[in-house]
N, C-alpha and C positions, 0 to 999 in steps of 0.2 A: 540596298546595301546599308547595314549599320557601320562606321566607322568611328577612327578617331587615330588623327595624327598621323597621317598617310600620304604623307606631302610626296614621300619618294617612289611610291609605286602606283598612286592611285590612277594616273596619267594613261601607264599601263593598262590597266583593266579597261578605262572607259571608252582608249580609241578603239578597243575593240568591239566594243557592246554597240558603240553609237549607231553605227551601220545598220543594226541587226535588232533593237528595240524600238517602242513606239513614244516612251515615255522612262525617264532615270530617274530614279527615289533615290532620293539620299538622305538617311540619317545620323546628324553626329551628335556622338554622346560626349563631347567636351573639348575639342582640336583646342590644340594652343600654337599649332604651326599654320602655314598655309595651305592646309587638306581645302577648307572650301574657297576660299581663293580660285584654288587649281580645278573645285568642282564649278563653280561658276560658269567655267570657258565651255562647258557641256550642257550645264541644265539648272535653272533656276530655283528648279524643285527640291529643295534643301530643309530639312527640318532639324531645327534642335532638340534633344531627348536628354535629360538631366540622368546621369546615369546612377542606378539602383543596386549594382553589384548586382543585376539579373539580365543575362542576354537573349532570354525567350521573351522577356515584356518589350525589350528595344525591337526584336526581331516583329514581332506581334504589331508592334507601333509601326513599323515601315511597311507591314502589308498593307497595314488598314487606309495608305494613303495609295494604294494603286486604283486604278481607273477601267485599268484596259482586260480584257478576259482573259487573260494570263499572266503568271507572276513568275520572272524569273530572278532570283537571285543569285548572288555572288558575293565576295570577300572581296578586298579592294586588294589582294595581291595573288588573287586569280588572275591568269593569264589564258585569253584565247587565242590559238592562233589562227592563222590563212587557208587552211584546212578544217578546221572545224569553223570559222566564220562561216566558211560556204554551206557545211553540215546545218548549219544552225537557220541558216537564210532558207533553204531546201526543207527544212521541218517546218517552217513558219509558213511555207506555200502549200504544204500537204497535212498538216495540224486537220485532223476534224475534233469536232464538238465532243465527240462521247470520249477524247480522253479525258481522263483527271488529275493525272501526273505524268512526266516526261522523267526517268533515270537517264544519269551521265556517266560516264568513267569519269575519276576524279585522280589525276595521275602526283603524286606524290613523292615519288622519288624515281631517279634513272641512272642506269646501268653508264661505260663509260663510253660504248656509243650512242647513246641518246632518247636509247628505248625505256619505255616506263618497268622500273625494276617492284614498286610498287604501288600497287593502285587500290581504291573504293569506290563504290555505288554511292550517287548520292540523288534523291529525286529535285531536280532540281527547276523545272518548270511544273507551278499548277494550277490549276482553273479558280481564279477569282470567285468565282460564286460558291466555291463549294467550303471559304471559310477555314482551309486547316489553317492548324494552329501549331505553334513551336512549343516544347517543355522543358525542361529543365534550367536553371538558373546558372551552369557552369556546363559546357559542351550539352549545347543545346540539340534537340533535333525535332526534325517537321513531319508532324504522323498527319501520315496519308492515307489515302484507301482507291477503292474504286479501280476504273481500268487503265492501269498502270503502263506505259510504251518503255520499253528496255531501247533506248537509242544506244548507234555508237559511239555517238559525240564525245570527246573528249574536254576536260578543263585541266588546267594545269596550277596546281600549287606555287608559288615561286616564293618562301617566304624569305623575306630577307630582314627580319628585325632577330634580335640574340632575343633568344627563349630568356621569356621571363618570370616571376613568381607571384605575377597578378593572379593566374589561375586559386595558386595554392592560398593563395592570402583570402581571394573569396571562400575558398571552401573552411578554412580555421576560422574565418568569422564567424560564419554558417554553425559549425560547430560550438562556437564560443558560445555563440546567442541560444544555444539548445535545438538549433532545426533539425530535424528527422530525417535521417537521408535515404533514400530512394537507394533500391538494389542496386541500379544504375549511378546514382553519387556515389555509393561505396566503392564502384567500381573505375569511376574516372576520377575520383579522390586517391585512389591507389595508386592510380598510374601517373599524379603529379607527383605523388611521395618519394615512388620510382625515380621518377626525371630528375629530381631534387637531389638524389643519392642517398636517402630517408630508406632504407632496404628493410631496417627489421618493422618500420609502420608500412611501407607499402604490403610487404607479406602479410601482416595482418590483418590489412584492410581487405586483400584478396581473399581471405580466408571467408573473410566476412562474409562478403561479398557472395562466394562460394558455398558458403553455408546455409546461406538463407534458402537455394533453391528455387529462387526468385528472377534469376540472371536469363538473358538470352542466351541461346543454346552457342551461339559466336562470340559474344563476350565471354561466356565459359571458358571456353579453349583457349582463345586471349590471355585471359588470369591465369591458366593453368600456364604457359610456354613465361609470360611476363612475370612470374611466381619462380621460376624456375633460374629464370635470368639476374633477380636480387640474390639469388642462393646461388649463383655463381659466383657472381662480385664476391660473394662474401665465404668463398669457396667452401659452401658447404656444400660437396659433390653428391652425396646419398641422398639429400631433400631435394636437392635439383633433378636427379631421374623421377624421384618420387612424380613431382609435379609436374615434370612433364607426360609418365604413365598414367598419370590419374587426368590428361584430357582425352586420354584413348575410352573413356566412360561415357565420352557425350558425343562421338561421330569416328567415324574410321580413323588412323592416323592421319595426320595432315604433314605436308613437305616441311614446315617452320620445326615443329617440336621431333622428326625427325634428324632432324638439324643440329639441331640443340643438343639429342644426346648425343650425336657423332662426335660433336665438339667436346661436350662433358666426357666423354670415356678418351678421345684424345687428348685433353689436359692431364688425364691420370696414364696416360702413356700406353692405355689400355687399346692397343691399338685393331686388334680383329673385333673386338666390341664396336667399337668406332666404325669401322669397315660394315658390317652389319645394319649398322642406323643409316648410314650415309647409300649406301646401296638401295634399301630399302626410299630412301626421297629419290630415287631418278625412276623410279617405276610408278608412282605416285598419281593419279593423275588430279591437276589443278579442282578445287571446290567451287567452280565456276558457275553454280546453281543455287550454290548454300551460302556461301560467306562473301561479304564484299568487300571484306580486307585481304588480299593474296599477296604476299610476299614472291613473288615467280622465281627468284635466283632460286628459290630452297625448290623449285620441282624444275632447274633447267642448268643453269650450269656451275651453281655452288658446289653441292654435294660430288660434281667430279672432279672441280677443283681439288675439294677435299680429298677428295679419294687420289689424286695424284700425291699429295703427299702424304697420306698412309703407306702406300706403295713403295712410294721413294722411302720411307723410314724403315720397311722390310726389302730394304734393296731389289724390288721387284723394280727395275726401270722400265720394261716395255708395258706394265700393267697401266704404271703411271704416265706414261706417255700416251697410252691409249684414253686414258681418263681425261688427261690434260686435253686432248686433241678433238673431244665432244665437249670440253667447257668452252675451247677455242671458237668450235661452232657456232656459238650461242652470243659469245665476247669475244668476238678475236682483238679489242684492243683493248684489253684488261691488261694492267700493268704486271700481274701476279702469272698470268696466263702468257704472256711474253717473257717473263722469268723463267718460267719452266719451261719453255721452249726452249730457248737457250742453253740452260743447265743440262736439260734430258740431251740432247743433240750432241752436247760434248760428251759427256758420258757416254752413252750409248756409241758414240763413234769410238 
């Protein structure tokens, strides 16, 4: 693990690792709280890394101190739980030699009973000898190769610090000093622009991005729905379908950018437009082969949310309550989906 300043969650992560590892690498790039204090009570293998505004050379620095024939890492506000403890204990008894990487589901956000509404792949144990390496200076990532095991193990994201504009600050240095950015900088420099509310540089940078023809075929579509969503804020409604039709260029449609126009033609009150896109994401099925960013609400029970209130605005109440009653399936305690229970029920009686 790379840290720094992690005193409130770090605690978290490690009683769960400890069980389940042979040995805990910890590197901090500058704690001014009690992160290794609190690392201490776990493991003495603590190193300091002077930080360089690059997180593949810290990442890089914390493999090169592993020992043991496999490396797994983590974030210090990853969370494993009692169920995947046991997944993880059960892989480390049945592990042979000839893999070279282990993937995880990496659950990111959740629905409002508890199920993962978003998730990624991320490979996250790999064999010591074989040396990968981490790239990029800002949203780094670890290229692998070889015979890869798709586990089901789960991790969980828990973050709890307020988003902040360290990201974007490394990248405007980056910038300042003249560094060359990588298709992939262009692309996750876009998406801090985005988060910052920077809309006409994020579009820009997407374009870039997009233009060079250089991009992974899943960050494509990414840029294309994430392009579409600054041109909303910024209710420019015609560039927003634009960008969302032009990721239909790089893979069938996907449930997200379905989503998107449903929404975009119901802000313009364009309501059978709307009915249209939004029908079209429940027949959808998930890109569980291709991409390992899936939004699932957009292929399960959003779009008939959605569609219960298209319904409900053409006074069609049993269409909508039909709609409502397959979102229900999916969230029966969605607060929006208990709404429309209610409402439809009086009506309808």
């Amino acid at each position: 693990m790379i840290v720094k300043n992690e005193e409130a969650v770090i605690k978290h992560c490690l009683r769960a690792i400890k069980s389940i590892v042979d040995e805990i690498i910890i590197v901090d790039t500058g704690s001014t709280d009690r992160t290794k204090e609190i690392i201490n009570t776990f493991t003495d293998l603590i190193f300091d890394f002077e930080w360089i505004d690059d997180f593949s050379a810290a990442r890089n620095f914390s493999f090169s101190k592993a020992t043991k024939d496999y490396i797994l890492w983590l974030d210090a506000d990853d969370v494993i739980d009692e169920k995947n403890v046991e997944k993880l204990l059960k892989l480390k008894q049945t592990l042979t030699y000839d893999v070279d990487a282990v993937s995880m589901d990496y659950h990111l956000a959740f629905d409002a009973s508890g199920n993962p509404s978003f998730s990624s792949r991320r490979n996250r144990l790999v064999k010591r000898e074989n040396q990968f390496k981490w790239y990029g200076f800002v949203h780094e990532y670890l290229e692998v190769g070889g015979n890869i095991l798709h586990s089901d193990i789960g991790i969980t994201h828990k973050k709890e610090k307020v988003h902040s504009d360290r990201n974007l600050q490394i990248y405007e240095k980056a910038l300042e000093s003249g560094k060359k950015f990588s298709p992939r900088d262009q692309y996750y420099y876009a998406n801090e622009c985005k988060d910052h509310g920077m809309y006409a540089k994020a579009i820009e940078w997407y374009q870039t991005f997009l233009n060079s023809e250089k991009g992974w075929v899943e960050d494509n579509i990414e840029a294309c729905g994430r392009t579409a969503d600054c041109y909303i804020f910024l209710q420019r409604w015609r560039d927003a379908i634009k960008s969302c039709i032009h990721s239909f260029a790089y893979d069938t449609p996907r449930g997200e950018n379905c989503c998107r126009l449903g929404f975009i033609y119901l802000q313009q009150n364009n309501i059978p437009q709307a009915i249209s896109w939004y029908k079209l994401a429940t027949v959808i099925e998930p890109p569980e082969t291709k991409s390992p960013f899936i939004n699932r609400a957009c292929y399960t029970w959003l779009p008939h949310l959605q569609l219960c209130l298209c319904y409900s605005k053409l006074d069609d109440f049993h269409k909508a309550k039909e709609h409502n009653d397959i979102a229900a399936s999916f969230v029966p305690n969605n607060p929006h989906v208990k709404h429309n229970q209610e409402f439809l029920s009086s009506i309808l009686q």
